[in-house]
C-alpha positions as CSV (number, residue, x, y, z in Angstrom):
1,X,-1.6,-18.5,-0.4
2,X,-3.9,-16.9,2.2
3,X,-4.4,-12.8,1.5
4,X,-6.3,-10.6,3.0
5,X,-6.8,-6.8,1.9
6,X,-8.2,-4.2,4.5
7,X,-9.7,-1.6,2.4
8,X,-11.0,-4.1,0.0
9,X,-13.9,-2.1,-1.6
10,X,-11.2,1.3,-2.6
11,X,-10.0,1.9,-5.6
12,X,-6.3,0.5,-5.0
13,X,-7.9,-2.4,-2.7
14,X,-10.5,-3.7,-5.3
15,X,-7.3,-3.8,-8.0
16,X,-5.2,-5.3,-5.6
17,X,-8.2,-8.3,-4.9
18,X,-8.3,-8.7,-8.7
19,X,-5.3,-9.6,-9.3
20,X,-4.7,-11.7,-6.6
21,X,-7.5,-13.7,-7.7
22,X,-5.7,-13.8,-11.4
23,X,-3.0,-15.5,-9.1
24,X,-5.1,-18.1,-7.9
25,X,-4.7,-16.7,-4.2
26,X,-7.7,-17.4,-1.1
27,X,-8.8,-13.6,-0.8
28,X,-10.3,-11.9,1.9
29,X,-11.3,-8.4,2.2
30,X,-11.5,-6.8,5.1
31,X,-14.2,-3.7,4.5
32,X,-16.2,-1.8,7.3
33,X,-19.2,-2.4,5.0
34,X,-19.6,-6.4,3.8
35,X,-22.5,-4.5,1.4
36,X,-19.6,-3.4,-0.7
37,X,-18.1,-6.7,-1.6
38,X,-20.3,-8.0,-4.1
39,X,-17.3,-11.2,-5.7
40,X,-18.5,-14.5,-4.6
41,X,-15.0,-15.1,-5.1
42,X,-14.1,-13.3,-1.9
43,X,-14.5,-14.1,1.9
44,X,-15.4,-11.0,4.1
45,X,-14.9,-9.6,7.5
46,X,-16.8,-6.6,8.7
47,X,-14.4,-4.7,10.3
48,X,-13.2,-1.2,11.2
49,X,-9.1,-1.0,10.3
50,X,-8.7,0.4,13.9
51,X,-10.4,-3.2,15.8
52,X,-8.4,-5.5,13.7
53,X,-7.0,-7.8,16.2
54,X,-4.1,-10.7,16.2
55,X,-6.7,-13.4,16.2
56,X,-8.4,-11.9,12.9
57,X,-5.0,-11.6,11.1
58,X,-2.9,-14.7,12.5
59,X,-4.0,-17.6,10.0
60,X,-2.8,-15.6,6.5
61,X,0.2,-15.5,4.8
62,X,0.0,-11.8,3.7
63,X,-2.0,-8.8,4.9
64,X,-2.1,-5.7,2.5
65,X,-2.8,-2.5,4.0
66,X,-5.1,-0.3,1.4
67,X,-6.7,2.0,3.7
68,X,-7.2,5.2,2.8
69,X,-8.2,7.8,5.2
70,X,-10.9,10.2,5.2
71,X,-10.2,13.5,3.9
72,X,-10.4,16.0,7.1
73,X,-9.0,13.0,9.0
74,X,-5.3,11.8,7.3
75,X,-4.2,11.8,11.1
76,X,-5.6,8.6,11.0
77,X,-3.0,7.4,8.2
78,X,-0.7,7.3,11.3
79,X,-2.6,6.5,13.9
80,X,-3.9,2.9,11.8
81,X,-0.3,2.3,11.2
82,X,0.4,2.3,14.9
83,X,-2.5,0.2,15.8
84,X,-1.9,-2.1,12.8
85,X,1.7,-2.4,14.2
86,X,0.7,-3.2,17.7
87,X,-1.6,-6.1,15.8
88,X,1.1,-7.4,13.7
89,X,3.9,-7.4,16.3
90,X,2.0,-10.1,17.7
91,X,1.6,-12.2,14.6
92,X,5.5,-12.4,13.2
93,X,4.4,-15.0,10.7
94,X,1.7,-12.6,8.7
95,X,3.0,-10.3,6.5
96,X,1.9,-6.7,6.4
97,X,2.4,-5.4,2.7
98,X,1.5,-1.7,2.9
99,X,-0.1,0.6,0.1
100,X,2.0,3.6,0.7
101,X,3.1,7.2,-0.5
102,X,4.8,8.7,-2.4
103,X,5.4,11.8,-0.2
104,X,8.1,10.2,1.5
105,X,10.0,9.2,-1.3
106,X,13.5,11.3,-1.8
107,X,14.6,13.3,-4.5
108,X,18.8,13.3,-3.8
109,X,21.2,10.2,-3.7
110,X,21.8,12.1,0.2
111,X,18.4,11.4,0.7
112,X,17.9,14.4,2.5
113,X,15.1,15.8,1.0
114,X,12.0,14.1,0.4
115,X,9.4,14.7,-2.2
116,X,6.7,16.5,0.4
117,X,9.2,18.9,1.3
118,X,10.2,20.0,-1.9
119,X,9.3,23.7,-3.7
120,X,5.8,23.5,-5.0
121,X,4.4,20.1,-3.2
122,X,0.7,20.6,-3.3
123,X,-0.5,21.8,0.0
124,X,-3.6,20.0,-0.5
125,X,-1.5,17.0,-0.4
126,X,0.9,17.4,2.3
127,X,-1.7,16.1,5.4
128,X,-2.1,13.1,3.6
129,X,1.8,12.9,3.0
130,X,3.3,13.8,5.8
131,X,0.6,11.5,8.1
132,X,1.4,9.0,5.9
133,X,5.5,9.5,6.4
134,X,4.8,9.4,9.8
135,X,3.4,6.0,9.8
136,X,5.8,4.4,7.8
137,X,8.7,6.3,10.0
138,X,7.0,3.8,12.9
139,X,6.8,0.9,10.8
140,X,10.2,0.7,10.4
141,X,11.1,0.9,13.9
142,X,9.0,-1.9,14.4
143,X,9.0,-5.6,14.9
144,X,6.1,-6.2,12.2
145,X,7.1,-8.5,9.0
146,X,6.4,-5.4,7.1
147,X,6.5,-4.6,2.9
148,X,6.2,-1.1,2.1
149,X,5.2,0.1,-1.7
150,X,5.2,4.0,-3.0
151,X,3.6,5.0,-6.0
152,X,4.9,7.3,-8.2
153,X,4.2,11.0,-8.2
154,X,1.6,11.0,-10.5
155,X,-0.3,8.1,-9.3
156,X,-3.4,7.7,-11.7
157,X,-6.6,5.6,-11.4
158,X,-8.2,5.5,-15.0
159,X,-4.7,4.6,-16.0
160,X,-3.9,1.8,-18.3
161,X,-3.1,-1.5,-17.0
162,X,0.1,-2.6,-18.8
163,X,1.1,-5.4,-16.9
164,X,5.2,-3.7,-17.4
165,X,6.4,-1.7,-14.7
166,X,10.2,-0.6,-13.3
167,X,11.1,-0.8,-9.7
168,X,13.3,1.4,-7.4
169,X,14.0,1.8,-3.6
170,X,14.0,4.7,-1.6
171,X,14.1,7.8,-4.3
172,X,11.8,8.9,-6.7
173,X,11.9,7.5,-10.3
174,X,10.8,7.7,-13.5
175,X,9.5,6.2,-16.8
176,X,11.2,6.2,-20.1
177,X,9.0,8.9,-20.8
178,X,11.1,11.0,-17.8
179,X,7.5,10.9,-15.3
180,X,7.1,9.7,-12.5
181,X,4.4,8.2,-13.3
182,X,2.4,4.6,-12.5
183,X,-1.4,3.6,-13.5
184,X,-3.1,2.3,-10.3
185,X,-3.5,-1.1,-11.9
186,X,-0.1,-1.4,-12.7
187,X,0.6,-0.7,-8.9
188,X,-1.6,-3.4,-8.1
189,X,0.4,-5.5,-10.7
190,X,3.5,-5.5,-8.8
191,X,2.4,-5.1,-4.9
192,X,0.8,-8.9,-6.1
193,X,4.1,-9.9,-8.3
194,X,5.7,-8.4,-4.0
195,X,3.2,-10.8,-2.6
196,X,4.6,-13.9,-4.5
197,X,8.4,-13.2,-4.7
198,X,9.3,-11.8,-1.4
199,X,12.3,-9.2,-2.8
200,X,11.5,-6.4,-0.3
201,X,11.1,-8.3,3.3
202,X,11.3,-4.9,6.1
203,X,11.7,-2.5,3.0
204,X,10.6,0.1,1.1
205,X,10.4,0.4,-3.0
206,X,8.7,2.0,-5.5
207,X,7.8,1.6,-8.9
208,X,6.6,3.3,-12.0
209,X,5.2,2.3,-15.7
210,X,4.6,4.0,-19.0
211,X,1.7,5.6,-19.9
212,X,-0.3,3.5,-23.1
């Protein structure tokens, strides 16, 4: 299987490369800065997220989405989403998988109320969220052959990598331990386990593990 991971050289996009390569998968990373790519185990194009076109995306299998925006600039969680959708509606045959948020997970079976807008939600965090919510919102309207993946709350980078996680859909969930909780290399775990089995094709899910 062909992958390709725009944001290659972050912190979610280097994890997600790693275990793709576990998997055996041809990797690409797709990086503004080829510098940062060091694996000769990975082919790279130089390339900002927002001049990706059809003809860069069209000959693999999967696409995942790690981009994380700037901080003074989460506008441009949304605004990459729109231009990756304008990419991808042209390409039916590629699959976007798409590191997500958590923001716009729910809290109620109604889902009515989503995590961002609930009592206390870091206001630190809420640009990123709700530019974030807004891009998804658009994805799903879309034609793309999308795959969207929300971390838990606490999403953790020096977490351990377990290689265990639990799944869910469109609410908030949590761990045995009652957190909503997921390491960053168990994210990466299943968004590649995604990748492989196809379960969520033009949905949303989430997932959490335990704490080691």
């Amino acid at each position: 299987m062909r992958i390709a991971v725009i944001g290659a050289s972050g912190k979610q996009g280097n994890l997600v490369v790693q275990e793709a390569l576990k998997k055996g998968y041809d990797v690409t990373a797709i990086v503004r800065d080829k510098a940062k790519i060091t694996s000769g185990l990975v082919k790279v194009i130089e390339k900002d997220i927002f001049d990706i076109t059809a003809d860069d995306v069209k000959n693999f299998d999967v696409v995942v989405d790690a981009f994380r925006a700037p901080n003074g600039k989460e506008e441009q969680h949304e605004t990459s989403m729109k231009s990756l959708i304008h990419v991808f509606e042209a390409v039916p045959d590629t699959r976007l998988v798409v590191v997500g948020g958590a923001g716009s997970l729910y809290v109620d079976p109604e889902k009515t109320l989503q995590v961002m807008n609930t009592e206390g939600f870091p206001d630190a965090f809420k640009p990123t969220a709700s530019n974030m919510g807004k891009g998804f919102e658009a994805l799903k309207k879309s034609g793309v052959n999308w795959t969207y993946l929300s971390p838990a709350a606490d999403f953790d980078f020096s977490g351990t990598r377990t290689g265990s996680y639990t799944l869910g859909e469109d609410n908030l969930i949590v761990n045995k331990g009652g957190e909503s909780y997921v390491s960053y290399a168990d994210y990466a775990v299943a968004l590649v386990d995604e990748i492989e089995k196809k379960n969520h094709i033009r949905k949303r899910f989430t997932v959490v593990s335990e704490k080691a």
